[in-house]
N, C-alpha and C positions, 0 to 999 in steps of 0.2 A: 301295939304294932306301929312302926314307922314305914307306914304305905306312906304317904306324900313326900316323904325324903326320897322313899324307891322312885316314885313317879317322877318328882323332877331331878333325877340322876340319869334316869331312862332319857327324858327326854332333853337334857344338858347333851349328854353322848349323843345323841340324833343330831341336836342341831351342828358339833363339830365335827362332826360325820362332813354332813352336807356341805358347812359350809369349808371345809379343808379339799373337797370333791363334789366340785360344781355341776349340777346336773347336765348333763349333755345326750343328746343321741347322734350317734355317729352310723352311717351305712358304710359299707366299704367296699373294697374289688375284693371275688374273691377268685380265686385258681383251682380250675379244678383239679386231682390227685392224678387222671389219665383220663385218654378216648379210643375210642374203638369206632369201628365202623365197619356197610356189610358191602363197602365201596373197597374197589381193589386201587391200590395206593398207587400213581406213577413214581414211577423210580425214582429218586434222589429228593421227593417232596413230600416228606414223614408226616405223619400224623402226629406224632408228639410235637412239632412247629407251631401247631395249634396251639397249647399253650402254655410253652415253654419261655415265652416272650422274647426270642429271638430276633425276629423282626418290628419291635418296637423302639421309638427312640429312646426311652427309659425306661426302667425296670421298676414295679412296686414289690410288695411284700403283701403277700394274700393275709385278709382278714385284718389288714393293719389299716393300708392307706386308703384315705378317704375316696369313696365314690365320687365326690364332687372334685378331685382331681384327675378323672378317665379323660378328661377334655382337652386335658394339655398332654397326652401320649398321643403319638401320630404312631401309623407302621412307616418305616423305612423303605420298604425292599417292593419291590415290581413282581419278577417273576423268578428272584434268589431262591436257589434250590434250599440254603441251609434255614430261610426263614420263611417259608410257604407251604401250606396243604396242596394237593392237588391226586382229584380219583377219578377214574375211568365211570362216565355212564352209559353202563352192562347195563341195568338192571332196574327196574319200574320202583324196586325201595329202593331210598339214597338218604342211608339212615348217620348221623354222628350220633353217636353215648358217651356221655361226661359221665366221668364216676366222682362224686365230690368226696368220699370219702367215707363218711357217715351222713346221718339226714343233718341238713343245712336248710334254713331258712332261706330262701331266695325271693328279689322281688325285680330282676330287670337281668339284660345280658348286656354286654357291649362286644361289637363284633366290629374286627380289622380286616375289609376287604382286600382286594386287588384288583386294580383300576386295566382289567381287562373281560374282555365279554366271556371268560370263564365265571367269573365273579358271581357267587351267591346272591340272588335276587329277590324270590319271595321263599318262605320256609313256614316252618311249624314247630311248634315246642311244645314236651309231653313229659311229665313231673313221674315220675316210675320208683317205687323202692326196693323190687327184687328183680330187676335191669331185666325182663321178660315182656315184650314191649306185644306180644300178641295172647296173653293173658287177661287182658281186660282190666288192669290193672291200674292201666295210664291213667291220669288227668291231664286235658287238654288246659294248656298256659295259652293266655292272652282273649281279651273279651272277643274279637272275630274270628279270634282261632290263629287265624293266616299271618304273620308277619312280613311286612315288603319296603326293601329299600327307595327312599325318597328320588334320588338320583337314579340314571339310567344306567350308567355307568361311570366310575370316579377315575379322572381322568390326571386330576394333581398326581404331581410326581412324590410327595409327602402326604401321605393317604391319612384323612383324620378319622375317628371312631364314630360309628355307628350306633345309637343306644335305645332299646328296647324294653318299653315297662308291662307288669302284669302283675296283677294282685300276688299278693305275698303268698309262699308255701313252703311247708314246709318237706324237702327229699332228698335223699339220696341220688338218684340219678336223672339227669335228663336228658331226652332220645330229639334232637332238634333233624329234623324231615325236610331232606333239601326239593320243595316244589317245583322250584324253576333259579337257572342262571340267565345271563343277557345272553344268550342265543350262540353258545355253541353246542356243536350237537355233540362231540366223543369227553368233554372236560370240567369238572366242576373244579373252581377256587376258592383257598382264602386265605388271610395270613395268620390273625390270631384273634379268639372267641376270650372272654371271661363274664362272670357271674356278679348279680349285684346281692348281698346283703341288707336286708330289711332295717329300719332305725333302731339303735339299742343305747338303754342305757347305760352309760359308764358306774356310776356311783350306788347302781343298784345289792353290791357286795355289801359295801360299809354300813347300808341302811340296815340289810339285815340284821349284822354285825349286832349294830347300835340297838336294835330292837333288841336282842336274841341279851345282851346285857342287860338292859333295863329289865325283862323279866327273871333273871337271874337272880337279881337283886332282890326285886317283888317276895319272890318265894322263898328265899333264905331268911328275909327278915320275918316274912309272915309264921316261918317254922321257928325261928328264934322265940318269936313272941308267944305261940302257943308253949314253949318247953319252959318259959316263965310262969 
């Protein structure tokens, strides 16, 4: 048998794995696939503004660009009909649902206000995988529950992001529960919501790769050697 040849060919291939694909963990923004809500929409400020990144100064690429670049996107736009959410509070639920698409690992949100007293103030976030948010189903996100913006209300005319962490989970949907705005009474706002992505590694394919060959090897030579 030439096991020690197999062994260090296994792990020859590991180490140019790795070292050709440097280990790395990246988070990143992720967009979510659509929203819904059981808020009736004012006219000309869609729901889909939410996160269509319309009123942002740049646009990322969901699942690509780095979370550690959310900081340098501002929203653009005040009270722009083509880049702003905006719903009527009817109704004691004032519920948004992100549909991510399939279950996604999430571990934080980053949310684009609007620097007027309709503006999202404190909310709640709910991890849901069959979007039935009175089933019992939910998991409550974030250690007090509650989520509430620092500022009373943002007044710069170039509005920077707002960013929210909570242990990692893995969902499909999440139902974010608008508690309170800065004190109007018929209006809630905002301009645009995205998702953080948990840390992952990049290089973790090739390791397999490189394993999954070293024992290939292992056990063709080992059948070799018994057919001798």
């Amino acid at each position: 048998m030439k096991t020690p040849l197999t062994v260090t060919l296994g792990i020859t291939s590991l180490l140019l794995t790795l070292g050709s694909s440097p280990a790395h963990a990246v988070s990143t923004i992720l967009r979510p696939n659509s929203v819904t809500s059981n808020l009736t929409v004012i006219e000309g400020f869609s729901l889909d503004n939410l996160i269509n990144q319309s009123g942002l100064s740049r646009s990322y690429t969901s699942g690509v660009t780095p979370w550690s670049e959310v900081n340098t996107i501002t929203a653009t736009s005040r009270e722009v009909r083509r880049n702003t959410w905006a719903g009527q509070l009817t109704s004691q639920s004032r519920r948004l649902t992100f549909d991510l698409g399939r279950r996604r690992g999430i571990q934080g949100l980053a949310l684009w206000n609007v620097n007027t007293n309709d503006s999202i103030n404190q909310f709640e976030l709910y991890a849901d995988n069959d979007n039935d948010f009175n089933n019992g189903g939910t998991t409550r996100l974030g250690m007090n529950g509650n989520f509430t913006f620092s500022a009373p209300v943002r007044t710069d005319t170039t509005l920077s992001v707002d960013t929210f962490s909570f242990t990692a989970t893995e969902t499909r949907y999440v139902h974010l529960n608008i508690l309170s705005n800065h004190g109007t009474a018929e209006i809630v706002a905002t301009s645009e919501i995205a998702f953080r992505t948990p840390l992952e590694f990049g290089h973790l394919p090739g390791i397999i790769f490189a394993v999954s060959l070293g024992y290939i090897h292992y056990f063709r030579n080992k059948r070799g050697g018994k057919d001798k």
